[in-house]
MDAnalysis code that builds the backbone (N, CA, C; Angstrom):
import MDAnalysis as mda
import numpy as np

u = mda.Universe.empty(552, n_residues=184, atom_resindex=np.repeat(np.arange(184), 3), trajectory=True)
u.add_TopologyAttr("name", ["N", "CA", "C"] * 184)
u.add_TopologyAttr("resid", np.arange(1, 185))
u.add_TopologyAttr("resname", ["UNK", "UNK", "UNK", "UNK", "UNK", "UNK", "UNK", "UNK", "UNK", "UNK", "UNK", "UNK", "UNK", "UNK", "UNK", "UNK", "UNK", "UNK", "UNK", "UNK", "UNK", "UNK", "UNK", "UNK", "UNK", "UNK", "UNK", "UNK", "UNK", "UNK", "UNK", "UNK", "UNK", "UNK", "UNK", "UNK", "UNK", "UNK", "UNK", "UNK", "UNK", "UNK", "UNK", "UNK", "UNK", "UNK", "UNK", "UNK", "UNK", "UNK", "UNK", "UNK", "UNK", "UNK", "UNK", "UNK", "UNK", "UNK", "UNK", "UNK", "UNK", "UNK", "UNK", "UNK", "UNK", "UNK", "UNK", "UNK", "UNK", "UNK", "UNK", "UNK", "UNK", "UNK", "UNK", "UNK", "UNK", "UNK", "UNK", "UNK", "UNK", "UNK", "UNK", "UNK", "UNK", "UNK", "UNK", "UNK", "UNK", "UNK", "UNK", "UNK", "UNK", "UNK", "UNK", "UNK", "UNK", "UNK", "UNK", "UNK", "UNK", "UNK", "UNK", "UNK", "UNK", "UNK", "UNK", "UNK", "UNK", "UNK", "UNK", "UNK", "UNK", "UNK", "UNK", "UNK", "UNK", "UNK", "UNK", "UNK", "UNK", "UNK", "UNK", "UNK", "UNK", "UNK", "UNK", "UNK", "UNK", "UNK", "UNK", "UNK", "UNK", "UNK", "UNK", "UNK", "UNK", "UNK", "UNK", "UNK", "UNK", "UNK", "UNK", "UNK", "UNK", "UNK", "UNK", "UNK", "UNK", "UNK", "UNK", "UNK", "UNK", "UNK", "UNK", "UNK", "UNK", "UNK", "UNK", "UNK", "UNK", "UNK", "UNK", "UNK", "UNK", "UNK", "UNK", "UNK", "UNK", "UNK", "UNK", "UNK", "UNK", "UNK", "UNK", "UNK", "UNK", "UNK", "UNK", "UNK", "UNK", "UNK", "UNK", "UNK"])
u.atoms.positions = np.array([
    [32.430, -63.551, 40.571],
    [33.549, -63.986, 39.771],
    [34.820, -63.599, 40.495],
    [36.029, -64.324, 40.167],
    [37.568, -64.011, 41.316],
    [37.970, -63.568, 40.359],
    [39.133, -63.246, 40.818],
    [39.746, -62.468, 40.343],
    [40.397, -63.025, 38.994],
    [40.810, -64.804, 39.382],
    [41.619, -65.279, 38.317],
    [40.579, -65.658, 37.156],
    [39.163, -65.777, 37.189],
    [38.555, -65.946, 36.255],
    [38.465, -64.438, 35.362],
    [38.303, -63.383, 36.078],
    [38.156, -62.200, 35.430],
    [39.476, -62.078, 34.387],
    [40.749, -62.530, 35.456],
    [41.725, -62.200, 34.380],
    [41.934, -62.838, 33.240],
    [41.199, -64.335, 33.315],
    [41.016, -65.314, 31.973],
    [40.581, -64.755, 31.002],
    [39.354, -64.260, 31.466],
    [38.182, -63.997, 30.407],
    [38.779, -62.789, 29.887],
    [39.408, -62.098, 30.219],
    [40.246, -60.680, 30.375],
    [40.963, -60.807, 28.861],
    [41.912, -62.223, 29.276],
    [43.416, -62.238, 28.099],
    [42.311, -63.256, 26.739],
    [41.206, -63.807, 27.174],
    [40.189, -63.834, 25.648],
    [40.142, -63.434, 25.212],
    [39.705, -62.173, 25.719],
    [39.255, -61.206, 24.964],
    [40.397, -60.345, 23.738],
    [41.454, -60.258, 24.537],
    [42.614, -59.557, 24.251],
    [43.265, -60.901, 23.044],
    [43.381, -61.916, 23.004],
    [43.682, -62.810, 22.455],
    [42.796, -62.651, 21.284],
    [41.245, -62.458, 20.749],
    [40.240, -62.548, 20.251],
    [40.260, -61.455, 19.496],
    [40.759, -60.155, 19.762],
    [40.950, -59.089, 19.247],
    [42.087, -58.973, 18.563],
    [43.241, -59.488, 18.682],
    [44.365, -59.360, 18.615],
    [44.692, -60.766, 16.954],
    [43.873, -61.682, 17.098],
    [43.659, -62.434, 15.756],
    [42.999, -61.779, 14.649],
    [42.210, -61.087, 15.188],
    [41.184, -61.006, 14.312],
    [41.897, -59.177, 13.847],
    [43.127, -59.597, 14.329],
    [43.567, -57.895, 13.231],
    [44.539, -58.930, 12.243],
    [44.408, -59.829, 12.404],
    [45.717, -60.594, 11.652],
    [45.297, -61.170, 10.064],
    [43.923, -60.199, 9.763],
    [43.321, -60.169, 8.415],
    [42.587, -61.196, 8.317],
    [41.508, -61.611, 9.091],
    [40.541, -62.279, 8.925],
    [39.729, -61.550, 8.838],
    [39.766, -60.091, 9.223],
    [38.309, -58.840, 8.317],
    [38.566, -58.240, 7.014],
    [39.929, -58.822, 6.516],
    [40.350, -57.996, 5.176],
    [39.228, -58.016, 3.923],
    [39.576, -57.022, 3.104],
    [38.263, -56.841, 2.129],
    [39.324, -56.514, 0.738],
    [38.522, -57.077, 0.110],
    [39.281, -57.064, -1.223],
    [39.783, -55.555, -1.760],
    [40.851, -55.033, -2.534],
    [41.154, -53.519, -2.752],
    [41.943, -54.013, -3.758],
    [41.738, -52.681, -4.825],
    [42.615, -52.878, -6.007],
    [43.019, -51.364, -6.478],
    [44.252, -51.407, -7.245],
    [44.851, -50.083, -7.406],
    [45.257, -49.679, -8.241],
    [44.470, -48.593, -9.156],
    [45.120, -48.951, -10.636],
    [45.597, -47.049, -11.013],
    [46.656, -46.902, -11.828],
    [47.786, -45.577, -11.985],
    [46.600, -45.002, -13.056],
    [46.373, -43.296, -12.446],
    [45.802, -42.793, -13.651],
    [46.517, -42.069, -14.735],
    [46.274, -41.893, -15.638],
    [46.751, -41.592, -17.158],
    [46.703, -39.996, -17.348],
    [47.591, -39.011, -16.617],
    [46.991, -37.698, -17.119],
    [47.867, -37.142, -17.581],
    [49.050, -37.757, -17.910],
    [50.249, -36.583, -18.159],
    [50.937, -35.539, -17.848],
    [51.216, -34.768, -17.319],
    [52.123, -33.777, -16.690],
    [51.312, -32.115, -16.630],
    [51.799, -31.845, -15.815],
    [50.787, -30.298, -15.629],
    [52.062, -28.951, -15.719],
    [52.097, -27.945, -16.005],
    [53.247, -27.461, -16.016],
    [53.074, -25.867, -15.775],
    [53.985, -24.859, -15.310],
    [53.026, -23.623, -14.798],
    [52.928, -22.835, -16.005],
    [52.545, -21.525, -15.774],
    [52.640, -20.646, -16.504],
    [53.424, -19.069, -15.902],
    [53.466, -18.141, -16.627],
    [54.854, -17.068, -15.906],
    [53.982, -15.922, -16.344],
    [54.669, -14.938, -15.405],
    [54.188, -13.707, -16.404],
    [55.564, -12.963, -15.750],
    [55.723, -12.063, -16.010],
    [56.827, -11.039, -15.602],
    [56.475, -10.055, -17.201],
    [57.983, -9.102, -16.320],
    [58.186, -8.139, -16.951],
    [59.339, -6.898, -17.135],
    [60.132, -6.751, -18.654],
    [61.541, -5.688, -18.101],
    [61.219, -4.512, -19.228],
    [61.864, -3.619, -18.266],
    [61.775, -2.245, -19.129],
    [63.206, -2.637, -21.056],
    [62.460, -1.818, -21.745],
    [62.924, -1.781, -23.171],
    [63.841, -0.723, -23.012],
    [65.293, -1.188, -23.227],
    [66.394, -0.041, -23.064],
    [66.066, 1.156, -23.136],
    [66.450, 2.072, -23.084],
    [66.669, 4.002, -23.978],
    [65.135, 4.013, -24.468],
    [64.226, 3.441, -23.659],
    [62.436, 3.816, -24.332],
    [62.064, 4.915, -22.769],
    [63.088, 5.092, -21.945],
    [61.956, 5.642, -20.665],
    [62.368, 7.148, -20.825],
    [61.308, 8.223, -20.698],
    [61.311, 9.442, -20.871],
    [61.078, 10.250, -19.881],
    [60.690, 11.216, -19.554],
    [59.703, 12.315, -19.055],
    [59.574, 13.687, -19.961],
    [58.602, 14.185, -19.806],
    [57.807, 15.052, -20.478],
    [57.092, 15.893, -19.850],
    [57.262, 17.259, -19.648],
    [56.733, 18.103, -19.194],
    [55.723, 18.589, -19.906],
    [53.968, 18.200, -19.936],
    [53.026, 18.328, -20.910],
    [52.214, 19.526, -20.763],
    [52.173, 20.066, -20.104],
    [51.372, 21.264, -19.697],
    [51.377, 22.695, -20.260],
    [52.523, 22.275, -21.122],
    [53.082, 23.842, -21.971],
    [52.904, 23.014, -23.039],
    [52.313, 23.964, -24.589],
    [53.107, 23.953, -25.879],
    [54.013, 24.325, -26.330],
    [55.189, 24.096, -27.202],
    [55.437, 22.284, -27.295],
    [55.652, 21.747, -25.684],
    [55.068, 20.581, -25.662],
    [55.753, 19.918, -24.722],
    [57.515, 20.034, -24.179],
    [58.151, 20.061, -22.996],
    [59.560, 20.112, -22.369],
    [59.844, 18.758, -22.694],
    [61.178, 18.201, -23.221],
    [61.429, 17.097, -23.024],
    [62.388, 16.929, -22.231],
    [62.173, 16.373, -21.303],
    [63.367, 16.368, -19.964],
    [63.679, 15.617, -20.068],
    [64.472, 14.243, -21.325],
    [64.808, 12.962, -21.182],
    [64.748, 12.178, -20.000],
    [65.932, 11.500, -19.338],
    [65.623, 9.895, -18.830],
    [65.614, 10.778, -17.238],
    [65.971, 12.216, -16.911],
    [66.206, 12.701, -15.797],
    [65.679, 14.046, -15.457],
    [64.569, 14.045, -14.415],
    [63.652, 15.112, -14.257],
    [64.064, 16.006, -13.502],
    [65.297, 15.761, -12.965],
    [66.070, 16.394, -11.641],
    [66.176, 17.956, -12.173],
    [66.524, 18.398, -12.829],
    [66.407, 19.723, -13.265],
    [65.481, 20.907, -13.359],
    [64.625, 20.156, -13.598],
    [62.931, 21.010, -13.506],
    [62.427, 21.081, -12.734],
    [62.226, 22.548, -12.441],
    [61.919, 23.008, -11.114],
    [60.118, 22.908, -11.710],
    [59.419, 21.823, -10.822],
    [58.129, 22.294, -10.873],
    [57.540, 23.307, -10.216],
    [56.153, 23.500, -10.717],
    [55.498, 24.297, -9.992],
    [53.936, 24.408, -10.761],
    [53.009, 24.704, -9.331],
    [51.317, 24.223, -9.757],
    [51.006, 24.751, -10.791],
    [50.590, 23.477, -11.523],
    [50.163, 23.226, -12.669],
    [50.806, 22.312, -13.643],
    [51.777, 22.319, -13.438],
    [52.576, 21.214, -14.101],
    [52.350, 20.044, -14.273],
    [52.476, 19.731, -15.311],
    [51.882, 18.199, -15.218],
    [53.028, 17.571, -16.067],
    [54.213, 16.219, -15.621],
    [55.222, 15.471, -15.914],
    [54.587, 14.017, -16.566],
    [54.967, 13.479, -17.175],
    [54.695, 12.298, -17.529],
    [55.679, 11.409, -17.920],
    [56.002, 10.389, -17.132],
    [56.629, 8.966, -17.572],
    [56.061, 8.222, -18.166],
    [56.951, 7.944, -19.388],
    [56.976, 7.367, -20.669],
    [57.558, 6.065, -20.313],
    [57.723, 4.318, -20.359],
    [58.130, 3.664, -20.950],
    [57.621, 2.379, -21.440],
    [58.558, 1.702, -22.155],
    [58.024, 0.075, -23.005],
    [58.602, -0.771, -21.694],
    [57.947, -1.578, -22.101],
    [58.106, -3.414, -21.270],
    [57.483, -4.180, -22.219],
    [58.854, -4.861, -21.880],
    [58.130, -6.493, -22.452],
    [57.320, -7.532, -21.728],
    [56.477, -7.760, -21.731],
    [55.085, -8.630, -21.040],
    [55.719, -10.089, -21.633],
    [56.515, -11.251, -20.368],
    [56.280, -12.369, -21.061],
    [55.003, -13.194, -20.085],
    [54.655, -13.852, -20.873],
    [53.519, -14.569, -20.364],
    [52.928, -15.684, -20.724],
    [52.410, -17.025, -20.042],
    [51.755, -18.130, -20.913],
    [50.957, -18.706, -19.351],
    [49.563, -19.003, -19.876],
    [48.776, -19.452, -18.991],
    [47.363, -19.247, -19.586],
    [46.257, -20.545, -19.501],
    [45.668, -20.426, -20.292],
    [43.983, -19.302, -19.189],
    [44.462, -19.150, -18.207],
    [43.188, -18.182, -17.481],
    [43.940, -17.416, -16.593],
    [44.928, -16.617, -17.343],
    [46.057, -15.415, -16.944],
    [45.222, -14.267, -17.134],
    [45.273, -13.625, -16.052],
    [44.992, -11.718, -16.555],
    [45.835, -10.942, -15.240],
    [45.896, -9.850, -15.866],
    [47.150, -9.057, -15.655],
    [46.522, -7.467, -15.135],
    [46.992, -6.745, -14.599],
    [46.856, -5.244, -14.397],
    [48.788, -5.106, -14.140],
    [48.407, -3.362, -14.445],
    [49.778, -2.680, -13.621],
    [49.321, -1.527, -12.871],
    [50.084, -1.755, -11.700],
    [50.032, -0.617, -10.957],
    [51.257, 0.449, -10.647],
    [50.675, 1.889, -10.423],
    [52.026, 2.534, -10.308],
    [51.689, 2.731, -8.467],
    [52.782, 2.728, -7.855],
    [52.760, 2.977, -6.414],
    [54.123, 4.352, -5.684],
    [53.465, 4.930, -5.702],
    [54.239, 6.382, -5.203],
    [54.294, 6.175, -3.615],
    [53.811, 4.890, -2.670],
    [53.650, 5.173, -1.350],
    [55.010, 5.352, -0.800],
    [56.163, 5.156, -1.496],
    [57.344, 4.976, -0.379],
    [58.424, 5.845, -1.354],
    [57.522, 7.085, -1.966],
    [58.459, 7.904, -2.307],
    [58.366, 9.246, -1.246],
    [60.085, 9.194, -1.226],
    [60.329, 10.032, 0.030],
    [60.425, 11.717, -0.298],
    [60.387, 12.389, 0.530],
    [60.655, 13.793, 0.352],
    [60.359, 14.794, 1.516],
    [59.844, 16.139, 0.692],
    [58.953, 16.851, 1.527],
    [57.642, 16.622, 1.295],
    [57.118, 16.506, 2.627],
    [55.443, 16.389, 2.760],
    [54.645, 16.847, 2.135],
    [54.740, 18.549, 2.065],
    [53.692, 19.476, 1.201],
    [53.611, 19.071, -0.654],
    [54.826, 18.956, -0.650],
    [55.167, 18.642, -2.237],
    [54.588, 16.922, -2.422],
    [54.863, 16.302, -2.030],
    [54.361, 15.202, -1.899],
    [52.802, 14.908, -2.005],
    [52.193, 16.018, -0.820],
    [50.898, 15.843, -0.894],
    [50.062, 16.654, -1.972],
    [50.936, 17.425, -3.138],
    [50.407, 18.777, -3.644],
    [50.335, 17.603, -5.281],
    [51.271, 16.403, -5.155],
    [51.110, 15.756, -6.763],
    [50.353, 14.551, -6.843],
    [49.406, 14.702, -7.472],
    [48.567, 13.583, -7.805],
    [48.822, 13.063, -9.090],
    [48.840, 11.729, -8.834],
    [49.774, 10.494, -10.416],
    [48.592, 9.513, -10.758],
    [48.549, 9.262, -12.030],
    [47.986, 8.385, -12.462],
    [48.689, 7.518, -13.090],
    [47.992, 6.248, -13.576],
    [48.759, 4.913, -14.465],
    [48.205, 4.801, -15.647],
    [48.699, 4.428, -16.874],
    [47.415, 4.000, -18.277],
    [48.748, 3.023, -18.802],
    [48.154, 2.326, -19.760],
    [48.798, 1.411, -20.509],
    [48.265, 1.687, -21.863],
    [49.164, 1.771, -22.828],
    [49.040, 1.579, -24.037],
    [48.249, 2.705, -24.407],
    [48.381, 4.322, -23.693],
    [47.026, 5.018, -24.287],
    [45.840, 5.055, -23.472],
    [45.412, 3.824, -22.443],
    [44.504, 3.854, -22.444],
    [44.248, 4.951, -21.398],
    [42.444, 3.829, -20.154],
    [42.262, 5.138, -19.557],
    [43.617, 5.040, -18.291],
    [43.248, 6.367, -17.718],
    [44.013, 6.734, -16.893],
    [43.605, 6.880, -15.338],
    [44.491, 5.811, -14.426],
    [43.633, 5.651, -13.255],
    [44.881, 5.975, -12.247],
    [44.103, 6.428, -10.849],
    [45.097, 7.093, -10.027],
    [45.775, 6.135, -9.554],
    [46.895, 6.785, -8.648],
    [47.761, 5.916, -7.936],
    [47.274, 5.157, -7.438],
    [47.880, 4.003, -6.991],
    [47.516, 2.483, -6.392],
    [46.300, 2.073, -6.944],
    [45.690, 2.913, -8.079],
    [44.360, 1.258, -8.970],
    [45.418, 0.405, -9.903],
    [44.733, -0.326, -9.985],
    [45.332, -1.550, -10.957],
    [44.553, -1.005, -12.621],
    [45.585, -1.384, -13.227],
    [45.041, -1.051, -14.799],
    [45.072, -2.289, -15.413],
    [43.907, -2.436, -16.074],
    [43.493, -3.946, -16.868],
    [45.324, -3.719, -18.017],
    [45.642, -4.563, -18.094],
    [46.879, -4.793, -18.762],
    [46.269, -6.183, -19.900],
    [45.443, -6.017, -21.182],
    [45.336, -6.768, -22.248],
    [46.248, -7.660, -22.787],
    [46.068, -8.800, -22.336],
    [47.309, -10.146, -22.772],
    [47.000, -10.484, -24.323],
    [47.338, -10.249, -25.041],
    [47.196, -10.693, -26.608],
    [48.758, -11.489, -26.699],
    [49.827, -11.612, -27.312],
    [50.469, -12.532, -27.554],
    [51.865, -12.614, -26.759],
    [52.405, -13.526, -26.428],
    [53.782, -13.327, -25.827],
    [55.134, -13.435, -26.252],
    [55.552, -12.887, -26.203],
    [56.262, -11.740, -25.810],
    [55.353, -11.287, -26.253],
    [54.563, -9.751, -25.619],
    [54.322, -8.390, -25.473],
    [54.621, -7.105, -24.954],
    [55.036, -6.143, -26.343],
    [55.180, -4.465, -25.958],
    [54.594, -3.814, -25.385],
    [54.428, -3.233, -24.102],
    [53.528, -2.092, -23.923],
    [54.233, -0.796, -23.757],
    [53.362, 0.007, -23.800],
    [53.849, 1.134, -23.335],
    [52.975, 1.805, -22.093],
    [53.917, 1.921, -20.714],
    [53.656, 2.692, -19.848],
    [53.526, 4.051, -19.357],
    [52.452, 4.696, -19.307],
    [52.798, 6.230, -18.776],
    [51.783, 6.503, -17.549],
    [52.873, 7.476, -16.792],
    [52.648, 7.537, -15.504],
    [52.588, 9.517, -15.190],
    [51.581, 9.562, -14.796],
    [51.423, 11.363, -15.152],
    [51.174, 11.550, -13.229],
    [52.083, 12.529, -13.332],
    [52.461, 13.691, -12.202],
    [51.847, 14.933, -12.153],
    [50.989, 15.448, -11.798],
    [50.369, 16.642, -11.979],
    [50.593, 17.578, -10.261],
    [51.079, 18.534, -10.408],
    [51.188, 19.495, -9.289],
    [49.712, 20.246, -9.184],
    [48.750, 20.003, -8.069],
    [47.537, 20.491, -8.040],
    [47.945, 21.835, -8.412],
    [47.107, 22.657, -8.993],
    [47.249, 23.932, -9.365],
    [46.508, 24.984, -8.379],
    [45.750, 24.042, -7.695],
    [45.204, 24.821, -6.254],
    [46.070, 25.096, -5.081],
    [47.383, 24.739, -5.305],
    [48.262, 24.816, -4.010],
    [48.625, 26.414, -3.918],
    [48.300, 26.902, -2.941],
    [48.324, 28.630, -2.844],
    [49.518, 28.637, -1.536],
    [49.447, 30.040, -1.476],
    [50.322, 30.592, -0.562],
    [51.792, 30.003, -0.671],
    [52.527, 29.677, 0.338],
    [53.976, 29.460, 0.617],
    [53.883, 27.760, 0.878],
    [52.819, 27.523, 0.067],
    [52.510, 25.627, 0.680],
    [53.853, 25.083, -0.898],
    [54.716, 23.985, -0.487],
    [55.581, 23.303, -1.216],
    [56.290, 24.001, -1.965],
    [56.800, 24.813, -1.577],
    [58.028, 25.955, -2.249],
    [59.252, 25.291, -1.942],
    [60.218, 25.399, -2.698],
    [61.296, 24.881, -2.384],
    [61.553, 23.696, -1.323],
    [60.692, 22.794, -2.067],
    [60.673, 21.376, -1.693],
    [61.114, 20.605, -2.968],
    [61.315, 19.118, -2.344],
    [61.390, 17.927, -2.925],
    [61.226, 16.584, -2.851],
    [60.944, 15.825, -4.366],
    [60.787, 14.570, -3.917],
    [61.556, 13.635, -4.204],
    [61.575, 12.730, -4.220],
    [62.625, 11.950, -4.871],
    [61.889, 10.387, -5.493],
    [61.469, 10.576, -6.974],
    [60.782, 9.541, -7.972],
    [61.673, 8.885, -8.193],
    [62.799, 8.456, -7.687],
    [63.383, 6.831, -7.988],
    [62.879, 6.320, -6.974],
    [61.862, 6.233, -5.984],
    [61.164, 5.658, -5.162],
    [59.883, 4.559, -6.048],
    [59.659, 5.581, -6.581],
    [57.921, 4.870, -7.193],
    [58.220, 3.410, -7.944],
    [57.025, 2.678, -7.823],
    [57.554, 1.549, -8.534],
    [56.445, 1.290, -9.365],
    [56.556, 0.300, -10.463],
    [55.504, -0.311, -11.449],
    [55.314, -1.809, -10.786],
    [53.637, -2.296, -10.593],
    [54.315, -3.759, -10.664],
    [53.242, -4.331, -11.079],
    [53.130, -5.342, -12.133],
    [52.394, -6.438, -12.929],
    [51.690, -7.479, -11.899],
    [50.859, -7.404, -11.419],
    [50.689, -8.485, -10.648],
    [49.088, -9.834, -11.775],
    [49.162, -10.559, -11.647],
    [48.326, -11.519, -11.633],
    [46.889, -11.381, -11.327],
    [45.527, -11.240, -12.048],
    [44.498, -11.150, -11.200],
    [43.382, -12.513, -11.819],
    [42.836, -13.463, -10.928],
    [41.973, -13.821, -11.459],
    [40.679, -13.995, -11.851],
    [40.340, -14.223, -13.114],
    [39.268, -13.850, -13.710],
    [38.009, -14.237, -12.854],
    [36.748, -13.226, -12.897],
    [35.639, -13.359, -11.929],
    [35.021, -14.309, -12.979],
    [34.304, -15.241, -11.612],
    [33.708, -16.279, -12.049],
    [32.153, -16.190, -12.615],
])
């Protein structure tokens, strides 16, 4: 075959292909709008309840009440402090669940003192779980009250000259509500 026949048969081909996109393979299609109506999210958050946040020095009878500022009280092992407060839980979602956690990691200070207090979280009373677990937080209606407490305990095993005239500084710690979803 030469060359000029190759190139004939060549632009056939190309000609042959080139019709046959011009919807002579088309196939029938139809398109119809579905009916579902609108989807919309759900929220959760959460703010502290004015003049409800405390501390409490529990380890003595009667209890110390150190109102909204602990700065004064000189601890020491054995002590055990507790933060008191309300939040309002808003929330709507129909397979929402909730914990709170308390997180002490980026409260600053001295080291020994730092490492000498162990904190827990509870909601509403309940149980009481250490720093960084999540606490089941019970969604019943929204707006919801809870009440938060957050307990500070100075190991009472700290001996010798370990965290003496140290400090920490608890406007560090934070609370936070996060979202968990339900196991399947």
């Amino acid at each position: 075959m030469n060359k000029a026949t190759k190139g004939a048969v060549a632009a056939g081909a190309a000609a042959v292909l080139l019709l046959g996109g011009l919807g002579s393979y088309a196939l029938w299609q139809d398109t119809e709008t579905v009916t579902g109506g609108t989807i919309d999210s759900g929220e959760l958050n959460f703010d502290p309840v004015a003049g409800t946040a405390n501390w409490t020095e529990t380890s003595v009878t009667p209890n110390a009440d150190l109102g909204t500022d602990p700065s004064t009280f000189l601890i020491v092992p054995g002590d055990v402090l507790e933060y008191t407060t309300d939040y309002v839980v808003n929330w709507a979602g129909d397979n929402l669940r909730a914990t709170i956690t308390a997180d002490f990691t980026d409260v600053a200070g001295d080291t020994d003192l730092a490492a000498a207090l162990d904190t827990e979280v509870s909601v509403n009373g309940g149980t009481s779980l250490p720093n960084g677990s999540a606490v089941d937080l019970p969604l019943t209606t929204s707006p919801q009250t809870i009440t938060v407490a957050v307990t500070i305990t100075f190991d009472q095993a700290t001996a010798d000259l370990i965290a003496q005239n140290e400090s920490v500084d608890l406007n560090a710690f934070t609370l936070t509500l996060d979202q968990v979803r339900p196991l399947p």
